[in-house]
C-alpha positions in Angstrom: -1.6 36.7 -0.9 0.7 38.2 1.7 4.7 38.0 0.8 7.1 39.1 2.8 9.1 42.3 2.7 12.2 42.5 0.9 15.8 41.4 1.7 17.1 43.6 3.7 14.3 45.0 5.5 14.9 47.5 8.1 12.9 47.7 11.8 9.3 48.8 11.1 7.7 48.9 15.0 5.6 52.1 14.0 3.5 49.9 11.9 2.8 47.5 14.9 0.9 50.6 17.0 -0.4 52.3 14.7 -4.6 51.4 15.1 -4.9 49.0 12.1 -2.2 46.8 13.3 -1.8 46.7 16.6 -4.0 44.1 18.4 -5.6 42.5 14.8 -7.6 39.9 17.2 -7.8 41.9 19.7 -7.4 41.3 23.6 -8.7 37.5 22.8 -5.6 37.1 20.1 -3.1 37.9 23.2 -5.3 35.4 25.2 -5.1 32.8 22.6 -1.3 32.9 22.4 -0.7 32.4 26.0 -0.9 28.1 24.8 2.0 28.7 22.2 4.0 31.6 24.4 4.2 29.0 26.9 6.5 26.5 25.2 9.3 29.4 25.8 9.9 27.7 29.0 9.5 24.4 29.1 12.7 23.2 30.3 12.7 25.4 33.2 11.5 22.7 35.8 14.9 21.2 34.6 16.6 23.1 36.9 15.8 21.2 40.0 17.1 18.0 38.5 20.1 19.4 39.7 20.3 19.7 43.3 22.5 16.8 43.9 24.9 18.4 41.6 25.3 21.6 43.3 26.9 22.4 46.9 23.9 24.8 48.3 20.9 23.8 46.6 18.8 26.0 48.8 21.0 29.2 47.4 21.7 27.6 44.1 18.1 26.7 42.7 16.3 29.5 43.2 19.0 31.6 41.3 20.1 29.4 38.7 15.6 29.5 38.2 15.6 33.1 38.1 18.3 33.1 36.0 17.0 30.8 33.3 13.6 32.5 33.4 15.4 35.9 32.8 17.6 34.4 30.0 13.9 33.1 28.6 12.3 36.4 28.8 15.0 38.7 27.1 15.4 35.7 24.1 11.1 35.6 23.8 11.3 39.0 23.9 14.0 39.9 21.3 12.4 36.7 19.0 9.1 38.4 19.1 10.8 41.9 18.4 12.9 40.6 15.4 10.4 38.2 13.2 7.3 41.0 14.2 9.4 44.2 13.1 11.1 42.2 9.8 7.7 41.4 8.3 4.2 42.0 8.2 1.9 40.6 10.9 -0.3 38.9 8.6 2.5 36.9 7.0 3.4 35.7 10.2 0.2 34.7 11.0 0.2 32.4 8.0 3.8 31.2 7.8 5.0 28.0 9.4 8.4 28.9 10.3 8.2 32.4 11.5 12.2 33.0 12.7 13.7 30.7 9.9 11.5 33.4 7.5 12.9 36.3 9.1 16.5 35.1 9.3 16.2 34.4 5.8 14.8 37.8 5.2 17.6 39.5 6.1 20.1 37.8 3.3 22.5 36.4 5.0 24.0 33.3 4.9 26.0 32.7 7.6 22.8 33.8 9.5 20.7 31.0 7.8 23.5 28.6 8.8 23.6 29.5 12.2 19.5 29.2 12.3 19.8 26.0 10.9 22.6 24.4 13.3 20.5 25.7 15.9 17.7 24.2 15.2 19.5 20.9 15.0 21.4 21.2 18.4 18.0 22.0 19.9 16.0 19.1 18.8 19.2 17.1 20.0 18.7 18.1 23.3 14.8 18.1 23.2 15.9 14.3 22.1 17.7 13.5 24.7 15.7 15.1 27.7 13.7 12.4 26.0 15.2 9.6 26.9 16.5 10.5 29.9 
């Protein structure tokens, strides 16, 4: 049984190179999570839906794609960064919530709450993008 680290747990990214950890699955485990890495940007396409809004679409598109893709990057990036440094790889490999677990681990509330009323506001929007 794999728990967690404790409250409080500081940044541990030496343990993710060193030989044991890094790469568990090997070069097929990064290949494998190309389906779930993927869902980082699903909305993206979104961003055509607006070229009646905008005054130069051919200027405004591109960049406002770019843009979004960037903004997706750096958040996959730091979300991989902060639940992979706060706990152990194998306990993410087995827990269903993987960012709710490590804003949890770090004990505090207001954190929690904040995790939590994002979560909702997102599957608000995911609701209505929908319906629409």
């Amino acid at each position: 049984s794999v728990s967690p680290w404790t409250q409080g747990a500081v940044l541990k990214l030496n343990e993710l190179v060193t030989p044991s950890n890094a790469l568990p699955y090997g070069w097929i485990g990064v290949i494998a999570a190309f389906q779930f890495g993927i869902w980082y940007y699903l909305g993206i396409e979104g961003t055509t839906q607006a070229a009646e809004e905008v005054r130069s679409p051919a200027r405004s598109l591109p960049y406002g794609t770019m843009a979004g893709m960037i903004t997706l990057l750096i958040a996959a990036a730091m979300t991989w960064y902060v639940c992979a440094s706060m706990m152990p790889w194998e306990y993410l490999g087995i827990t269903y919530y993987p960012l709710w677990d490590a804003g949890k681990l770090t004990g505090s509330p207001l954190l929690e709450n904040l995790l939590f009323i994002a979560t909702l506001l997102a599957a608000l929007a995911s609701a209505n993008g929908c319906i629409n």
